[in-house]
C-alpha positions as CSV (number, residue, x, y, z in Angstrom):
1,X,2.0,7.6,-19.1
2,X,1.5,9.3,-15.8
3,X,3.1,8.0,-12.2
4,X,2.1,8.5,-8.9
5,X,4.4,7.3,-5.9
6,X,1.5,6.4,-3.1
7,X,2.6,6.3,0.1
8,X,0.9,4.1,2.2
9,X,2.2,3.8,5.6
10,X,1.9,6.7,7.9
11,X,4.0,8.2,10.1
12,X,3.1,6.3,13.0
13,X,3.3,3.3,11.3
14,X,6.8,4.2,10.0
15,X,7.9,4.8,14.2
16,X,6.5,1.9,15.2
17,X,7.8,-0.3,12.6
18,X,11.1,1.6,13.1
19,X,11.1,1.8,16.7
20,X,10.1,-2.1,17.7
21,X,13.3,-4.3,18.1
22,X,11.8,-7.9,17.6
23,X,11.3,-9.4,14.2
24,X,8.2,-11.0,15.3
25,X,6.5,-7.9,17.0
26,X,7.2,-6.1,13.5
27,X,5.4,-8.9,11.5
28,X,2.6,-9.1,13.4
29,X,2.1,-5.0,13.4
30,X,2.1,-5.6,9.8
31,X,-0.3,-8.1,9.3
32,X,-2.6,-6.3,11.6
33,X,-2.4,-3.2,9.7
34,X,-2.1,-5.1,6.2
35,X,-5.7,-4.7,5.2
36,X,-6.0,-1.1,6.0
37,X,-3.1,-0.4,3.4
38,X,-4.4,-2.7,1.0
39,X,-7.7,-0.6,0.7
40,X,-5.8,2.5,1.0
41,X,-4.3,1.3,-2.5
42,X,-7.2,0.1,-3.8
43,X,-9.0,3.7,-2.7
44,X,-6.1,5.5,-4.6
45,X,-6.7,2.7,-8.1
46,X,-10.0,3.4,-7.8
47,X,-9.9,6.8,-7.7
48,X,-7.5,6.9,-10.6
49,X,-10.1,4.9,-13.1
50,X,-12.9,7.5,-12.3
51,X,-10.5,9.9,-13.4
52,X,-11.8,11.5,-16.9
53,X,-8.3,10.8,-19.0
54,X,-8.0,7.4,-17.2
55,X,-7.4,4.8,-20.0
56,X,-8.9,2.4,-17.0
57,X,-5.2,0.2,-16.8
58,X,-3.8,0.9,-13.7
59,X,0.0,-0.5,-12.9
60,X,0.7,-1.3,-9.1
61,X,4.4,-1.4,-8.3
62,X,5.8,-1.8,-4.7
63,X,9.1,-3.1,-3.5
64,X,9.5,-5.1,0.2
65,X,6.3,-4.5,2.2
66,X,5.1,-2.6,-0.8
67,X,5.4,-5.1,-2.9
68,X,3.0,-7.5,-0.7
69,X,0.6,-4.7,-0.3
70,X,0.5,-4.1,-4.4
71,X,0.4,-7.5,-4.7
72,X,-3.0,-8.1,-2.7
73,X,-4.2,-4.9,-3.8
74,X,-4.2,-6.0,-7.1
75,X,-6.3,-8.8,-6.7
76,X,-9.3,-6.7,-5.1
C-alpha cells in the first residue's frame, strides 16, 4: 500500500483562514474556495490511477475541512 499526505490548502489560504476572527467570514472563505480544493484532490486521484502500478482503488482520507473536501472529492 502506498500513502500520500496531499496538502490542499495553500499558504495564503492557511493566513487567511488563520488570520480572520469571525466564524462566519471563515466559512464563507471556505465555501468560496471549496471547489478549487475539491478538484485539486480529484487532480491528485486522477493522477494517481494513470500511474503504471496503480491498482486503480484510490482511498481519500481527510479530518475537519479535509474531511468535507475528501468527502466531495470522492463523489466526482
Amino acid at each position: 500500500m502506498d500513502a500520500y499526505l496531499v496538502h490542499v490548502l495553500s499558504p495564503g489560504d492557511l493566513d487567511t483562514i488563520a488570520t480572520t476572527r469571525e466564524a462566519g467570514t471563515r466559512i464563507a472563505y471556505s465555501e468560496q474556495q471549496l471547489s478549487g480544493w475539491i478538484l485539486a484532490v480529484q487532480g491528485v486521484v486522477a493522477y494517481l490511477k494513470g500511474q503504471p502500478r496503480s491498482g486503480g482503488k484510490i482511498g481519500i482520507l481527510g479530518i475537519s475541512l479535509g474531511a468535507q473536501i475528501a468527502s466531495a472529492a470522492s463523489l466526482g
